[in-house]
C-alpha positions, 0 to 999 in steps of 0.5 A: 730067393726065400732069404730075401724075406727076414723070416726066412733068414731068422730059420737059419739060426733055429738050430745055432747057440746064438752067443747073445739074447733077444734083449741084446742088440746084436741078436739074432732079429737085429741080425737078420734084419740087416740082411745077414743069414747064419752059417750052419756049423759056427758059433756065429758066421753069417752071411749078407744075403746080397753082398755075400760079406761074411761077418763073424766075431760078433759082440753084443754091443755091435750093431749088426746094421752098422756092422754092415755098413762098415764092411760092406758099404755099397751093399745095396740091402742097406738101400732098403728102407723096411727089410718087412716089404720088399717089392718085386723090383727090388728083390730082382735088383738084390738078385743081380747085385748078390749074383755078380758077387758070387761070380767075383767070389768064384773067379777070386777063389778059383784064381787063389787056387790055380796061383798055388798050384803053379807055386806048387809046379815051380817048387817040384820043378826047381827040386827035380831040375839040375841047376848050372 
């Protein structure tokens, strides 16, 4: 829940080498304030704390809120009007929507997974059997 609240999303680029400065519109402020937090370990991986989008390859004209908008347009993070103030209410409506979008990630990821599996049992399966 702590990264609903920008500052906390600015913490997680206090240890990256954010490729564009203060000044820029794409820096690291303008990115957190559109609700994306930093993937530790890339150059610049990030993450919208509600619709789990993950955005990389930034440049430093982007804007990071159109960014969002563009890739993720039903993202209810771009509802709010002052990322600064979020009620109750909102962060648990923000819950829920990011909540159900982590679920859709794991069932996609764990489908991908079974998929190659059984591409993988197929293969060994047509190698090891006789054909007629």
């Amino acid at each position: 829940m702590a990264l609903y609240m920008v500052k906390e999303r600015l913490k997680t680029f206090e240890n990256c080498k954010w490729p564009f400065d203060d000044k820029a519109p794409c820096s690291v402020q303008k990115v957190a304030e559109a609700g994306f937090y930093y993937v530790n370990g890339t150059e610049d991986t990030t993450v919208c704390v509600v619709c789990q989008k993950e955005l990389e390859g930034w440049e430093e004209g982007d804007s990071p809120l159109k960014e969002h908008q563009k890739h993720s347009p039903d993202c209810p993070f771009l509802t709010i009007a002052d990322p600064y103030k979020l009620s109750l209410r909102q962060v648990i409506s923000l819950e829920t929507y990011a909540l159900e979008c982590i679920k859709k990630r794991k069932m996609a990821n764990t489908k991908e997974k079974m998929m190659k599996n059984v591409e993988h049992l197929l293969e060994v399966f047509d190698k090891h059997m006789p054909t007629k």
